[in-house]
PAKE-707047 format. One line per 10 residues: number of its first residue (from 1); their letters; for each residue x, y, z of N, C-alpha, C. Coordinates in Angstrom, 3 decimals, decimal comma. Each point is the difference from the previous one (the first is absolute). Example, Ala and Ser with C-alpha at 12.3 -4.5 7.8 and 13.67 -1.06 7.14 Angstrom:
1> AS> 13,190/-5,690/7,800/-0,890/1,190/0,000/0,900/1,200/0,000  -0,350/1,050/-0,720/0,820/1,190/0,060/-0,770/1,090/0,730
***
This chain:
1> XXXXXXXXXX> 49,837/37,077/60,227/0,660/-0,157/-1,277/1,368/0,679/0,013  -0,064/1,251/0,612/1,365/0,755/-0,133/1,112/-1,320/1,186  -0,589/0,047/0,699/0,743/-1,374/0,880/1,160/-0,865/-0,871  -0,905/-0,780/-0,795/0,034/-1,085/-0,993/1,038/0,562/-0,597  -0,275/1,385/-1,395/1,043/0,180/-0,936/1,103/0,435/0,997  0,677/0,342/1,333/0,904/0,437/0,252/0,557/-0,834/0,603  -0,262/-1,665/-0,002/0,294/-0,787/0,814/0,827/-0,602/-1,457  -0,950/0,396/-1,147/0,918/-1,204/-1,168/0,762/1,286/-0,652  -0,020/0,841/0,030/1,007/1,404/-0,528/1,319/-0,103/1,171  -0,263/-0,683/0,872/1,352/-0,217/1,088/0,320/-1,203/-0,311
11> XXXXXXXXXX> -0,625/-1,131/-0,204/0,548/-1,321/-0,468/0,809/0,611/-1,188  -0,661/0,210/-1,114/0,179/0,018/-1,216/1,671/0,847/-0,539  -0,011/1,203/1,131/1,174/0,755/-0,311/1,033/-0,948/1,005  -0,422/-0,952/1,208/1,266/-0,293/0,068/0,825/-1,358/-0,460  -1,219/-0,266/-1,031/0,266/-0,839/-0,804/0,911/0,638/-1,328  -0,100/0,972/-0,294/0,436/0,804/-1,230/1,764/0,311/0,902  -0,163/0,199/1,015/1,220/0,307/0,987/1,015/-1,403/-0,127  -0,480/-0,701/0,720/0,835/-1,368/-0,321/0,318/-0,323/-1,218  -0,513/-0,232/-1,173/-0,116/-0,469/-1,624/1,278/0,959/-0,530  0,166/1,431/0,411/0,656/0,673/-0,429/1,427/-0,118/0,267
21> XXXXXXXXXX> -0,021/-0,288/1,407/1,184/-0,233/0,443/0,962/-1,497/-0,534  -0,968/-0,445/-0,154/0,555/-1,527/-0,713/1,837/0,231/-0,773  -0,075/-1,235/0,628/1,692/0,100/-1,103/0,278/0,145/-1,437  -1,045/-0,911/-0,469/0,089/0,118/-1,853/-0,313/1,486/-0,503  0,897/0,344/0,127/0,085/1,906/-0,810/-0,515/-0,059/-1,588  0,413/-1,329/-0,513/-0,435/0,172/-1,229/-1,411/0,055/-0,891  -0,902/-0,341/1,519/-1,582/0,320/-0,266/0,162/1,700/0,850  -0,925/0,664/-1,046/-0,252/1,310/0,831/-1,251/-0,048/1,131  -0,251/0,290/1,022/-0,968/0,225/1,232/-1,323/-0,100/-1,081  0,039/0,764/-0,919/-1,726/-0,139/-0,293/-0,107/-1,184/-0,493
31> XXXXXXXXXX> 0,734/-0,606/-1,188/0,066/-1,078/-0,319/-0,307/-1,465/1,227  0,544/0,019/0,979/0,107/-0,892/0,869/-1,362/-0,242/0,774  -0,853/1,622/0,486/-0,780/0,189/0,285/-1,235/-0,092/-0,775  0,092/0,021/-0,996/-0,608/-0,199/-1,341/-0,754/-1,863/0,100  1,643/-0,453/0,026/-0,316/-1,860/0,236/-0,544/-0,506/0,828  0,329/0,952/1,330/-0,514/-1,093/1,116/-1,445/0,564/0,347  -0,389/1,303/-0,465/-1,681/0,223/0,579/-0,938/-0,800/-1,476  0,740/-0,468/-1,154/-0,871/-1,021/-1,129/0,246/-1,070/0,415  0,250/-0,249/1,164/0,282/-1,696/-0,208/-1,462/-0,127/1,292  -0,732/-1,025/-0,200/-1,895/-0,162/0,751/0,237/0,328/1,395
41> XXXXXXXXXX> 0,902/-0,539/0,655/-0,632/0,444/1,165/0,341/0,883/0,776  0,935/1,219/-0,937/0,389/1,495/0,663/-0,858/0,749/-0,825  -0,917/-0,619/-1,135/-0,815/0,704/-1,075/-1,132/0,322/0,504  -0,470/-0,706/0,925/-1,349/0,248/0,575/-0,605/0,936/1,303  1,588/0,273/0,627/0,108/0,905/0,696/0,478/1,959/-0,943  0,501/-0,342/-0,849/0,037/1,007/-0,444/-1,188/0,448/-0,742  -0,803/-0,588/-0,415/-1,508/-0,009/-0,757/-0,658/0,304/1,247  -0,114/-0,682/0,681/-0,840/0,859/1,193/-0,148/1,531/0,179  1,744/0,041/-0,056/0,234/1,647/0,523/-0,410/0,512/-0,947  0,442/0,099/-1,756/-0,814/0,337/-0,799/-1,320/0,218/0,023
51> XXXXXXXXXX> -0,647/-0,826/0,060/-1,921/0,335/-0,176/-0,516/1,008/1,472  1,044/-0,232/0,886/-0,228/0,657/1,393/0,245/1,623/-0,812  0,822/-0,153/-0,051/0,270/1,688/-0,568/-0,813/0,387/-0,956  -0,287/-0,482/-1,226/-1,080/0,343/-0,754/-1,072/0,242/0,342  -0,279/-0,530/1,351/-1,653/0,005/0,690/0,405/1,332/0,835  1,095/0,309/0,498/0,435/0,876/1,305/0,165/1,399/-1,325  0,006/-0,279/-1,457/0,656/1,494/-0,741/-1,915/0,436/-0,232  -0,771/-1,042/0,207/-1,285/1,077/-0,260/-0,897/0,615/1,039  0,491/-0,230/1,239/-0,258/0,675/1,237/1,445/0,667/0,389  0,444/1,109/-0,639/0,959/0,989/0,395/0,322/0,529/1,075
61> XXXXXXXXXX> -1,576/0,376/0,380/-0,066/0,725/1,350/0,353/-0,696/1,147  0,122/-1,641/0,066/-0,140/-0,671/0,865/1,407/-0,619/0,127  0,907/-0,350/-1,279/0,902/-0,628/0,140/1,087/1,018/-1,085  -0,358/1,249/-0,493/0,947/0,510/-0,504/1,291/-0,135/0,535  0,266/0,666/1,254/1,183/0,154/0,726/0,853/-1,168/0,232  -1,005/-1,248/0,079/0,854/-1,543/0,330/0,626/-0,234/-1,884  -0,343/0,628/-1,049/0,012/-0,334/-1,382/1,182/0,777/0,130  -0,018/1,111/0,371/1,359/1,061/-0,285/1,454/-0,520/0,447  -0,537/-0,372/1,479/0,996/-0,232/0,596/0,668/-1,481/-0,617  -0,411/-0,965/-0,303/0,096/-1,309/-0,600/0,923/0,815/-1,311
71> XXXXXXXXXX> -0,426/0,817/-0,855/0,668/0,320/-0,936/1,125/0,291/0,233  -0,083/1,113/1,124/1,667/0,479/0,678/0,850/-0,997/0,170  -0,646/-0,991/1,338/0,903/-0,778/-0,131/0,807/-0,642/-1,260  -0,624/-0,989/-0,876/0,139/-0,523/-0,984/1,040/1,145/-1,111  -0,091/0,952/0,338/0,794/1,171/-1,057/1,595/-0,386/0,572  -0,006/0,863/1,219/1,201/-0,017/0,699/0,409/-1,372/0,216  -0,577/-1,111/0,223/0,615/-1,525/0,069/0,865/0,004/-1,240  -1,031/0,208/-1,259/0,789/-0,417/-1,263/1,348/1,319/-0,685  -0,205/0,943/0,681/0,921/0,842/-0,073/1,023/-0,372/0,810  -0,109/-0,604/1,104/1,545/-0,239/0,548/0,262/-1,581/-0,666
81> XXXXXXXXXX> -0,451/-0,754/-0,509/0,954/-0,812/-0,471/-0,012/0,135/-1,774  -0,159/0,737/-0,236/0,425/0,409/-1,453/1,763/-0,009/-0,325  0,885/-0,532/-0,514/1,162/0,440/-0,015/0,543/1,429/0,022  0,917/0,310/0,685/0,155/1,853/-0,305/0,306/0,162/-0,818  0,626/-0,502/-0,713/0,085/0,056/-2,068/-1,496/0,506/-0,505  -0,855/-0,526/0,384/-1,600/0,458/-0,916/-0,745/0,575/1,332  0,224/-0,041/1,117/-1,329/0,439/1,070/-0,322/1,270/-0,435  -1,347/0,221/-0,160/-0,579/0,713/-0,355/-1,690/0,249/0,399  -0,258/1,010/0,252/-1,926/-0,071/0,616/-0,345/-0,206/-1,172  0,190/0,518/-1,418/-0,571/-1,057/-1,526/0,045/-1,144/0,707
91> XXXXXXXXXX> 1,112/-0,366/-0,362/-0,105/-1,622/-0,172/-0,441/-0,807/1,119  -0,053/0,159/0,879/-0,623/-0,476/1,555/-1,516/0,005/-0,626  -0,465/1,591/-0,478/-1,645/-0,358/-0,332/-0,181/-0,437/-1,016  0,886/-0,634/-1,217/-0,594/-0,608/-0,941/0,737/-1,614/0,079  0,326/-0,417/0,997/0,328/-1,126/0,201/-1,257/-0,674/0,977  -0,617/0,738/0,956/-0,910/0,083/0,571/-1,278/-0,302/-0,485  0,103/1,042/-1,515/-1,616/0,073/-0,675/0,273/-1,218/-1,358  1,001/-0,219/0,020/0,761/-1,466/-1,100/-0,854/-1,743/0,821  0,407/0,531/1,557/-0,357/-1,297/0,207/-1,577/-0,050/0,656  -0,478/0,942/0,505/-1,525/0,115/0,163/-0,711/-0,531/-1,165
101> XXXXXXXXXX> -0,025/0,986/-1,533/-0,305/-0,261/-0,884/0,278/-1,731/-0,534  1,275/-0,717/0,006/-0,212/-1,389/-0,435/-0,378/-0,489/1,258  -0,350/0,002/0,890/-0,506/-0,647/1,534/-1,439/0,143/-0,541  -0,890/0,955/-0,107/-1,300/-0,031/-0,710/-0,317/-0,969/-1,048  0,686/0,530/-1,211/0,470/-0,920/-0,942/0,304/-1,706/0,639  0,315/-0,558/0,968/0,215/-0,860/0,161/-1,425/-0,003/0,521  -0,416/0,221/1,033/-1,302/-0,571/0,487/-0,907/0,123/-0,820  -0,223/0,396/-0,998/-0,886/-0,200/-0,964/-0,037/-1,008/-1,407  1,494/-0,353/0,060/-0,037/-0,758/-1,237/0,660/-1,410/0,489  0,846/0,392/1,269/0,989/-1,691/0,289/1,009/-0,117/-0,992
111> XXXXXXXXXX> 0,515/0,825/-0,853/1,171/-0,167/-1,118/1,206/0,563/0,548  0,441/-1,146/1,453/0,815/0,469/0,147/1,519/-0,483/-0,902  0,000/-0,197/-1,094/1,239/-0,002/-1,014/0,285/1,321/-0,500  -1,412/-0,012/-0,500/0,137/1,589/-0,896/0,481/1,460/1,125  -0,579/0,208/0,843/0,213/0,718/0,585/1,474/0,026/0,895  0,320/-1,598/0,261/1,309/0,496/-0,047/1,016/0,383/-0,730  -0,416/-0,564/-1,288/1,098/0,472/-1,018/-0,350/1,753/0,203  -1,248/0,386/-0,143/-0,323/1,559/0,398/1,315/0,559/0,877  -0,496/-0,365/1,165/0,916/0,507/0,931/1,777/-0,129/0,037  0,319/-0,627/-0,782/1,689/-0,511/-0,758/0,200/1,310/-0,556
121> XXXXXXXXXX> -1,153/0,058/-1,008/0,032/0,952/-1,543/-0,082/1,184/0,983  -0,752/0,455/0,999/0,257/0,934/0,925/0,875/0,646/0,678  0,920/-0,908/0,425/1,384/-0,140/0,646/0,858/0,425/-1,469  0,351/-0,955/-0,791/1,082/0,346/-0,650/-0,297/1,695/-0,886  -1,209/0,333/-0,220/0,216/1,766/-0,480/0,126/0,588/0,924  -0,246/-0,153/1,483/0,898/0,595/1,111/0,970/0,187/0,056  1,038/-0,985/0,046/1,163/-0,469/-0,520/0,490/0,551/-0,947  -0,059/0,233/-1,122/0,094/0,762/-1,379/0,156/1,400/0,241  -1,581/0,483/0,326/-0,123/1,100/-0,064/1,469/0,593/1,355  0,142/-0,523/0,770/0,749/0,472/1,331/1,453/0,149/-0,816
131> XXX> 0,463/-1,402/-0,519/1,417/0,096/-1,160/-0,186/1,199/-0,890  -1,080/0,496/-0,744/-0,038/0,687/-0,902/-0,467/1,655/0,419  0,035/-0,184/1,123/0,492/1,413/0,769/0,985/1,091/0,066
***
């Protein structure tokens, strides 16, 4: 199992790697990343990794360290492409726990409209709050 999640935690971030780099600046990285793991057939690989980890967070002893490290990564990924205007370890972990949380939210309900408007409404008090700094 630890195999598995580190095979799609390496797909997955260098999928988040490419998406980011993209030319259209005027979508932000989460946003972009946001679209292309809801659209079916990058959705089902990320649901995998999901329920993998949920099964891997109640045997600790066994896969804690592969959970930690997955987190690390995923921290520092989203910390270096944060703009240096807002990069921040906040905002890296609540951009992080923004899209876990509607990624759940998505596999449980399939509303992916609502939840993207979520994740918009997410972005722009980022946005705000960063101006209103």
């Amino acid at each position: 199992m630890t195999e598995v999640m580190e095979e799609l935690h390496a797909r997955l971030q260098a999928s988040f790697l490419k998406l980011s780099e993209s030319a259209d600046r005027r979508v932000p990285p989460l946003k972009r990343f946001w679209l292309w793991t809801r659209d079916r057939k990058n959705f089902l690989y990320l649901r995998l990794l999901y329920e993998s980890q949920i099964v891997a967070a109640r045997n600790g002893k066994q896969y804690g360290r592969h959970l930690k490290k997955a987190s690390t990564d995923w921290q520092r990924l989203v910390f270096q492409r944060l703009s240096e205007s807002v990069r921040s370890q906040e905002l890296a972990t609540l951009c992080i726990a923004v899209f876990d949380g509607l990624f759940l939210e998505l596999i449980v309900t399939g509303d992916r409209l609502r939840l993207t408007r979520a994740m918009d409404y997410f972005i722009a008090i980022a946005r705000r709050s960063h101006r209103d700094a």
